[in-house]
C-alpha positions as CSV (number, residue, x, y, z in Angstrom):
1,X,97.3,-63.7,-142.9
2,X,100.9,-64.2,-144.5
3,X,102.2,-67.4,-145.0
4,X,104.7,-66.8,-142.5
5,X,102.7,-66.3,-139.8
6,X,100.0,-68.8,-140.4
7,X,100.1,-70.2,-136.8
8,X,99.1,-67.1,-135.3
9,X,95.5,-67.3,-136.5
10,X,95.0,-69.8,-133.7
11,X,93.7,-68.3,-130.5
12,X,95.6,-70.5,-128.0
13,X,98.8,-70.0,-130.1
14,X,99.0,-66.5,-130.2
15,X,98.3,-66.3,-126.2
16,X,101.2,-69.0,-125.8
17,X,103.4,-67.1,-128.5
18,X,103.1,-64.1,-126.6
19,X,103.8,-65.3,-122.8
20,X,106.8,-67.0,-124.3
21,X,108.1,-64.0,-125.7
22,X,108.3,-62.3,-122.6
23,X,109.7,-65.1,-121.0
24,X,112.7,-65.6,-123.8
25,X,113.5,-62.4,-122.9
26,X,114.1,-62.9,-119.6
27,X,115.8,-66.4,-120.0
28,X,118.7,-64.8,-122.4
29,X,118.7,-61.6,-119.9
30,X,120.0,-64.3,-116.9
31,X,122.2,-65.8,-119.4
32,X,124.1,-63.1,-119.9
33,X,123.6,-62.2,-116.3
34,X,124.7,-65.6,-115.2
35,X,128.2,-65.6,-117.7
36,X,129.2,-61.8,-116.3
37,X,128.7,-62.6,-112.7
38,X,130.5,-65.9,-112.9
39,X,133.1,-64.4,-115.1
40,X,134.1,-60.9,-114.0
41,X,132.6,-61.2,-109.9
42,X,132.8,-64.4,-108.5
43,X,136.2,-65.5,-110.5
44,X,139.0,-63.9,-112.0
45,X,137.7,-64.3,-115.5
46,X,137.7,-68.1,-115.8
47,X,136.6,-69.9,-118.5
48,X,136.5,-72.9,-116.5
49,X,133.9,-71.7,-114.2
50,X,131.7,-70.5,-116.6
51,X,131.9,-74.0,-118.5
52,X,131.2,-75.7,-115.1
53,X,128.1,-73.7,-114.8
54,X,126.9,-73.6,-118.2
55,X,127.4,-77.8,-117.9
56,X,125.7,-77.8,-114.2
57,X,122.4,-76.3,-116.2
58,X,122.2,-78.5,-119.0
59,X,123.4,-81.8,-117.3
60,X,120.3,-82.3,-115.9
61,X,118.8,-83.0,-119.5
62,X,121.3,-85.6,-120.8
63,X,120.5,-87.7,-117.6
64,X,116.6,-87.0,-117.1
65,X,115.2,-85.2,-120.1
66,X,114.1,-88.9,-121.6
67,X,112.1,-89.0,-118.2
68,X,110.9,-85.8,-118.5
69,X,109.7,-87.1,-122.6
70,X,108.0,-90.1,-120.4
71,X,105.7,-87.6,-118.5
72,X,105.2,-85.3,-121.7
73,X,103.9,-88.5,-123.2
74,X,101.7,-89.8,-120.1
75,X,100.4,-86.7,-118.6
76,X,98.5,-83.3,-119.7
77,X,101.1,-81.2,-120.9
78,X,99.7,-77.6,-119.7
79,X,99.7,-79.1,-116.2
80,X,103.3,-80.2,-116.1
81,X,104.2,-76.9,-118.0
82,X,102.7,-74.4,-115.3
83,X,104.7,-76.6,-112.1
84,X,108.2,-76.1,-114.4
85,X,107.7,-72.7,-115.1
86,X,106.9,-72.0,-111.4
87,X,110.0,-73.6,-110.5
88,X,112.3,-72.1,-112.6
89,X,110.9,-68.5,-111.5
90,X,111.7,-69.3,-108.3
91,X,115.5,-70.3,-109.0
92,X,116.2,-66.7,-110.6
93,X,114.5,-65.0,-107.3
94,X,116.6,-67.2,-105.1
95,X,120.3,-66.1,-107.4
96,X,119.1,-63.0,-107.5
97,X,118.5,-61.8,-104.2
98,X,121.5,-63.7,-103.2
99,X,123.6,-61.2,-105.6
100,X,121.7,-58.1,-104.7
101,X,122.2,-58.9,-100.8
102,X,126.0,-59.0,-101.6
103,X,125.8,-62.9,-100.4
104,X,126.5,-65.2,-103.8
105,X,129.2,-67.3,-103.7
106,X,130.6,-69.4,-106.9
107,X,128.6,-72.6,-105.4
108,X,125.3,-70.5,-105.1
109,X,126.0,-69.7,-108.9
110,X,126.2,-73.8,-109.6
111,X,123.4,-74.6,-107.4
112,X,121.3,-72.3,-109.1
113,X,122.4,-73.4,-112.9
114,X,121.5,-77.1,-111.7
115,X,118.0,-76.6,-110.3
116,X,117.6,-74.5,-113.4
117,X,118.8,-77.1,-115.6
118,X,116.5,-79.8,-113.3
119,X,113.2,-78.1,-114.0
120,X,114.0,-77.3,-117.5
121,X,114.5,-81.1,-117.9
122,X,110.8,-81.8,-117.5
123,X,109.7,-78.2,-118.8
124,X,111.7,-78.3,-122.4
125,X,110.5,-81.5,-123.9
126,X,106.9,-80.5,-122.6
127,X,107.0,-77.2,-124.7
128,X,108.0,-78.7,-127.6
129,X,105.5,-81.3,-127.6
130,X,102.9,-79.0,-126.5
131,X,103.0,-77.0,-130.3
132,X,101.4,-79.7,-131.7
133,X,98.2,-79.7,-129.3
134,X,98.1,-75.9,-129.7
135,X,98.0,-76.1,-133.7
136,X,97.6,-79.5,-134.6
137,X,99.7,-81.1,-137.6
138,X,98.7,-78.6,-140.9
139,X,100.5,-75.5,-139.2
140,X,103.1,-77.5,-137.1
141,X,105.8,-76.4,-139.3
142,X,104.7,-72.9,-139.5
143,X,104.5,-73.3,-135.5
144,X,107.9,-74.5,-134.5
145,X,109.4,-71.7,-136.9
146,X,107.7,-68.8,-135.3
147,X,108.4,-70.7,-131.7
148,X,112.3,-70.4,-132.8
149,X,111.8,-66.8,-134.5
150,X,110.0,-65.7,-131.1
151,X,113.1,-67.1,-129.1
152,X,115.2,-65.6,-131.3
153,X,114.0,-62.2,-130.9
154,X,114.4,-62.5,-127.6
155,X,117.9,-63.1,-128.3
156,X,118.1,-60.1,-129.9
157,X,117.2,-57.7,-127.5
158,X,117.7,-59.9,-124.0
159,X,121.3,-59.6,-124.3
160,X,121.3,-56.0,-125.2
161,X,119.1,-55.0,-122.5
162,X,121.4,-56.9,-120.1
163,X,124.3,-55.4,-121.1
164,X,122.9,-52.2,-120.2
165,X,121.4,-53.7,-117.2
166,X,124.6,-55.0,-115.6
167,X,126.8,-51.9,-116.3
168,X,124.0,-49.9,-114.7
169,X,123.1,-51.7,-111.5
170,X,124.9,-55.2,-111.7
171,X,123.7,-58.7,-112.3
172,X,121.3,-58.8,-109.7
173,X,118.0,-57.1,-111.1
174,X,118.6,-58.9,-114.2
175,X,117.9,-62.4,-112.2
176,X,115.2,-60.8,-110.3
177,X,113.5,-59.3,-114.0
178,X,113.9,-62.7,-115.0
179,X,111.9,-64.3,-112.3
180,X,108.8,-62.4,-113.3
181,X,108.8,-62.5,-116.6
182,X,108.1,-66.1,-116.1
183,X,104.3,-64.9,-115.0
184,X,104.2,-64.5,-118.9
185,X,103.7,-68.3,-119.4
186,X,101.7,-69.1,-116.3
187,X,99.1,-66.2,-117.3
188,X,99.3,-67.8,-120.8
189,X,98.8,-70.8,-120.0
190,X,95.3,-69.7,-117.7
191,X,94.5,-68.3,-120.7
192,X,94.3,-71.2,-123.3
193,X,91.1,-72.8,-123.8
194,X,91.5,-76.4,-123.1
195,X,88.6,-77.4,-125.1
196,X,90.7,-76.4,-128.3
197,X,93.9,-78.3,-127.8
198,X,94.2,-81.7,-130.0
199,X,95.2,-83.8,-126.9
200,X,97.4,-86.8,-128.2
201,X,95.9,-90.2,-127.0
202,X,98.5,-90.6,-123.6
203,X,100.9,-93.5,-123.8
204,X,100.3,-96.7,-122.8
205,X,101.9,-97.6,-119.8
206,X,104.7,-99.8,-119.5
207,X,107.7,-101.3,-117.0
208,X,110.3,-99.2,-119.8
209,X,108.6,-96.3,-121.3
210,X,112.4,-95.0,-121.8
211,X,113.5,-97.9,-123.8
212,X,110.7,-98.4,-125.7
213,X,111.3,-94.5,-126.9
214,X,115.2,-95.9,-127.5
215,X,113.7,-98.5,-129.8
216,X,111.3,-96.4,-131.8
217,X,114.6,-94.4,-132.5
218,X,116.9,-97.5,-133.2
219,X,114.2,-98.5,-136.0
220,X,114.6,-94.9,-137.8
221,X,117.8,-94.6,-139.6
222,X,116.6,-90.6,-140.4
223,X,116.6,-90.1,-136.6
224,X,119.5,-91.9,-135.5
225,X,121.5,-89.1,-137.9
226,X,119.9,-86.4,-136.4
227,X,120.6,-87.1,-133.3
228,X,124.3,-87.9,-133.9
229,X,124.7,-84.9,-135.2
230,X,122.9,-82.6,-132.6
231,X,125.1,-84.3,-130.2
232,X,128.4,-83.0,-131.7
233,X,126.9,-79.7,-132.9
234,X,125.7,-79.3,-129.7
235,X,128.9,-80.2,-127.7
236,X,130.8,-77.7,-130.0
237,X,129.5,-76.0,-132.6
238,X,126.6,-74.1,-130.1
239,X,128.1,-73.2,-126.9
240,X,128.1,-69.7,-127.9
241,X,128.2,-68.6,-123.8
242,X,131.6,-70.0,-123.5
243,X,133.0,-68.7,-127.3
244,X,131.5,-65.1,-126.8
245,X,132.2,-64.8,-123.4
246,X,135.9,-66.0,-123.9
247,X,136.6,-64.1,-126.7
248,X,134.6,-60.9,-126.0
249,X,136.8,-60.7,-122.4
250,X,140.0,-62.1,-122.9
251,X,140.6,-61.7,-126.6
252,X,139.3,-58.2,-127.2
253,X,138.8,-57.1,-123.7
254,X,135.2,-55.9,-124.3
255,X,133.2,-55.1,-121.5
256,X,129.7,-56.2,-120.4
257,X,127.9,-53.8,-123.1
258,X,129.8,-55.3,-126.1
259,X,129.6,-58.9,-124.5
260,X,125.5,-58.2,-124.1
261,X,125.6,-56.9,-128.0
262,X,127.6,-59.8,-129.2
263,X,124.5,-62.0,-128.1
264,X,122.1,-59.4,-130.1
265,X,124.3,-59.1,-132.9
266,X,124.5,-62.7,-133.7
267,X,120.3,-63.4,-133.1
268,X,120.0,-61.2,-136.3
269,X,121.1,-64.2,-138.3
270,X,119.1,-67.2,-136.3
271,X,116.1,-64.7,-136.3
272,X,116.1,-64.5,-140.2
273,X,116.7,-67.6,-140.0
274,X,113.9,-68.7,-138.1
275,X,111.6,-66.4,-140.0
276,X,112.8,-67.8,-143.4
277,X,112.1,-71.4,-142.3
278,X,108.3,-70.1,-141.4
279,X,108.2,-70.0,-145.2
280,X,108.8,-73.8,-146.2
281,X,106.3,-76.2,-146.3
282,X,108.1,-78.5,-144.6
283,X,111.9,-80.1,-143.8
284,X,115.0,-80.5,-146.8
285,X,117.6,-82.7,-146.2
286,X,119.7,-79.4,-147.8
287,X,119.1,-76.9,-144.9
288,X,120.1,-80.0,-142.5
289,X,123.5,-80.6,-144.0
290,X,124.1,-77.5,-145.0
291,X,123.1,-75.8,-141.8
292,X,125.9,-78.2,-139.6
293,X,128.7,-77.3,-143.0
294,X,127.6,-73.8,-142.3
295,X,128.4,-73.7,-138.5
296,X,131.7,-75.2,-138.9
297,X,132.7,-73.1,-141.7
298,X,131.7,-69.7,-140.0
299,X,133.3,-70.9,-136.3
300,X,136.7,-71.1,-138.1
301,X,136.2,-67.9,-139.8
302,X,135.2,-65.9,-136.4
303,X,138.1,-67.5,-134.8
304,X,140.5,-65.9,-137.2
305,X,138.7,-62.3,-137.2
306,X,141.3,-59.5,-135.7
307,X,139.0,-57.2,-133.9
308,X,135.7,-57.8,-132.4
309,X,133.3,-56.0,-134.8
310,X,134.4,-58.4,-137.3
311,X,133.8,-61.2,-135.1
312,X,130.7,-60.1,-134.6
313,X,129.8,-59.2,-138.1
314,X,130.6,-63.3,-138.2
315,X,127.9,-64.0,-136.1
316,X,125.2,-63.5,-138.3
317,X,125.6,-66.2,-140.9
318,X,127.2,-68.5,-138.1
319,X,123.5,-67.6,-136.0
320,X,121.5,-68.4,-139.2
321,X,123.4,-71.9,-140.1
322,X,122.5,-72.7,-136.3
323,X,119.0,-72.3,-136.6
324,X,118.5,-73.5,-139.8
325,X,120.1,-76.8,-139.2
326,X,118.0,-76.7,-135.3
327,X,114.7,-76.2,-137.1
328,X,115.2,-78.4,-140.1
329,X,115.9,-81.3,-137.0
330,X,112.9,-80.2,-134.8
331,X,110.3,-80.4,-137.8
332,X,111.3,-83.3,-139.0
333,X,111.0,-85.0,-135.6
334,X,107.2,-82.9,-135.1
335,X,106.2,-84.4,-138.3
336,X,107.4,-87.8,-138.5
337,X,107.6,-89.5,-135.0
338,X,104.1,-91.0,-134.1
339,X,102.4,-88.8,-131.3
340,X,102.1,-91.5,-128.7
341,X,106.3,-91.1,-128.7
342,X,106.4,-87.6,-130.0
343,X,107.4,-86.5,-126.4
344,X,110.1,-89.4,-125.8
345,X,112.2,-88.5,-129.1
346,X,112.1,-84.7,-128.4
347,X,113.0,-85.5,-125.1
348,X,116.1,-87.7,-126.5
349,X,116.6,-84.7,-128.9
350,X,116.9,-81.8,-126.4
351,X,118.8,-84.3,-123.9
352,X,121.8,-84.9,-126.9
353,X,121.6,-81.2,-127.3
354,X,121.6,-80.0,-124.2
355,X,123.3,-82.9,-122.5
356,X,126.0,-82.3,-125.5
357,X,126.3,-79.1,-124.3
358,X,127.5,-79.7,-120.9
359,X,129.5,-82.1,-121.8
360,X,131.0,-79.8,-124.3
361,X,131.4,-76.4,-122.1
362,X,134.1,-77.6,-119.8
363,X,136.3,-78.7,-122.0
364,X,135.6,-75.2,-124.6
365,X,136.3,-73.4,-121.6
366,X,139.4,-75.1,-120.3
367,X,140.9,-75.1,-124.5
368,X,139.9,-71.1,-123.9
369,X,142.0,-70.9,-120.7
370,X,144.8,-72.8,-121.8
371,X,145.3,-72.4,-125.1
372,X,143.5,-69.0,-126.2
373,X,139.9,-68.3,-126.7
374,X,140.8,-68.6,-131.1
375,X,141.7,-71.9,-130.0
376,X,138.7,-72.9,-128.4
377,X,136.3,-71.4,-131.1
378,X,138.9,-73.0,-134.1
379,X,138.8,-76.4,-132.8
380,X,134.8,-76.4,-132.1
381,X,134.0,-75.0,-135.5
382,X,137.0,-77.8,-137.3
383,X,134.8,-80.0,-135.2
384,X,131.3,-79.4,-136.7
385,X,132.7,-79.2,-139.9
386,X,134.0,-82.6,-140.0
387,X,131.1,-83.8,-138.4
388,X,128.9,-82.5,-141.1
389,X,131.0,-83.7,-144.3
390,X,130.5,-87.2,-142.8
391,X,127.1,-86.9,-142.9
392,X,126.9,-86.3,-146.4
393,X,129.1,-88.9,-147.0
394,X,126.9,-91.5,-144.7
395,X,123.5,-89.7,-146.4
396,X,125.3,-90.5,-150.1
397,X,126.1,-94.1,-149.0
398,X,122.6,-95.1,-147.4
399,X,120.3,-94.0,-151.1
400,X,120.3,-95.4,-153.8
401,X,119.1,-91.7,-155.5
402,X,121.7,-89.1,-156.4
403,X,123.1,-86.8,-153.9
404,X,121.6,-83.9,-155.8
405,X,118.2,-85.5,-155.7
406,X,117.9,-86.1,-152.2
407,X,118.8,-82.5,-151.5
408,X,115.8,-81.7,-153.4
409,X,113.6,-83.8,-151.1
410,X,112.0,-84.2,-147.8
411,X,114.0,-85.4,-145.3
412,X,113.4,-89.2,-145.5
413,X,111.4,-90.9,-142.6
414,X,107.9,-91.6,-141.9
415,X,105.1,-89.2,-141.5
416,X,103.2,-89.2,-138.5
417,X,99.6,-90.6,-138.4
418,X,98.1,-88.0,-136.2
């Protein structure tokens, strides 16, 4: 089998791969679902809104995700995995037979982005950890690649086929359609021989699981970075729900088929990405700093584009520099953090990231409203930028090698032992 797709020639992974394609669709179909009915139906096109309920979904994971790491750690991942995908099948049925009975109000939108946001807590640090006890360590690399290339083509068509979707018969089916597309998983996960997985040895228990995650982190200079990048990057530089959704209505007064295509349009770029990280052996320090220069440098040009095929046309190498910077911090963590913490740090990781994006919606969203939607994409991407000059700057400081070499090299930190 090609390099690229290495993974695949394991059993269980290619049964997971596929229920979580079908899901991904589904998940970026309610996105887009979500944006439009909170935008255009429930509220008079405010940006606000939809930054309330983008930061209602992904609050939960700044405050509980290093929980949710705790249990990934402690307990039998597949377990915790089918109870989380269960629940968050049952939030789009409740959303979106509230909008087909003509009964959603705006609170019914944030109640439903929070219980999302609350099972995804638990669920997303579990699914990250769980690559490794599908594939085990050769082909983790190969593994997380194809998990974001999988997610990204889901990206490409989900919004599209929303788009259509909406203008056709409105939000509703588009929650309901997600809601069973979330059978994908469960069957998949039936599926998987359990006799195959490479269980990690649980955690030990302790009185601060938490902290003792906080200080494995603490004593990795390589990680600390990571993470205070992903949490500007993810405040700013990715909340492409509030940019897109801003800019596609209020600055080029696009409707739902062009705000659905803008979504597709930009997966092009974070699906070659994805597929083109499938290729390396391993982590650079190059695609991490150059992935966060990228995003900044491509936000400030799609803020300046006049019309919005040119803003789209944007999206491609701003999608790439996402995912390429994403997957360059994912491996690294996969490879180098010692299993018995593996599900604490990614935990930690997708809390920053997600957490950073709640805290960074609002505020997108009320720069959008007050100032301009080019305002609110120019001040993220100025942002990001900044953010990742002075990481090359702290990465140049902290080795005694040459820039240049390092950017040859594996991201430093240590390699995991199983």
């Amino acid at each position: 089998m090609s390099a690229m797709f290495r993974a695949l020639e394991n059993r269980n992974y290619r049964i997971w791969a596929g229920g979580a394609l079908v899901s991904n669709v589904g998940t970026w179909m309610q996105r887009i679902a979500q944006d439009w009915l909170v935008l255009t139906v429930l509220t008079d096109h405010s940006g606000t809104a939809v930054g309330m309920t983008t930061g209602l979904q992904f609050l939960p994971s700044l405050l509980l995700g290093p929980y949710g790491g705790v249990l990934a750690d402690r307990y039998r991942k597949r377990v915790i995995l089918l109870w989380t995908q269960v629940a968050m099948g049952l939030c789009g049925l409740a959303i979106g037979l509230l909008v087909v009975t003509g009964n959603a109000q705006l609170w019914h939108a944030y109640l439903a982005a929070l219980c999302l946001g609350l099972a995804s807590a638990v669920d997303a640090p579990t699914r990250q950890a769980f690559v490794s006890e599908l594939v085990g360590r050769e082909h983790i690399t190969n593994a997380v690649s194809l998990n974001s290339a999988s997610f990204n083509t889901a990206r490409l068509t989900g919004p599209a086929i929303a788009g259509v979707l909406i203008a056709w018969v409105g939000t509703g089916p588009v929650f309901l359609l997600n809601a069973v597309s979330f059978a994908g998983v469960i069957i998949s996960l039936l599926r998987i021989r359990t006799a195959e997985l490479t269980v990690a040895t649980p955690a030990a228990r302790s009185k601060h699981p938490v902290m003792d995650g906080l200080g494995y982190v603490r004593q990795r200079p390589d990680l600390v970075l990571i993470l205070v990048m992903v949490s500007v990057i993810g405040a700013f530089g990715m909340n492409f729900a509030i940019t897109n959704a801003l800019m596609a209505t209020v600055e080029f007064r696009a409707g739902p088929g062009e705000f659905g295509l803008l979504g597709s349009i930009m997966a092009v770029g974070t699906l070659t990405g994805a597929l083109l990280a499938a290729r390396r052996s391993g982590p650079r320090l190059r695609y991490l700093l150059g992935g966060a220069i990228g995003v900044g440098i491509f936000s400030l040009l799609a803020s300046a584009t006049p019309s919005i095929w040119l803003y789209a046309a944007v999206l491609i190498p701003l999608g790439l520099a996402c995912i390429t910077f994403l997957n360059s911090c994912n491996t690294t963590i996969q490879l180098t953090v010692e299993p018995q913490f593996r599900g604490r740090v990614l935990a930690l990781y997708l809390a920053i990231l997600q957490g950073g994006t709640a805290v960074g919606a609002p505020l997108l969203g009320w720069i959008g409203t007050e100032f301009g939607a080019r305002w609110s994409v120019a001040a993220a991407g100025a942002i990001v930028l900044l953010t990742g000059l002075f990481a090359v700057i702290a990465v140049n400081r902290r080795s005694p090698q040459t820039f240049r070499a390092q950017l040859r090299t594996a991201f430093p930190g240590r390699r995991a032992t199983a």
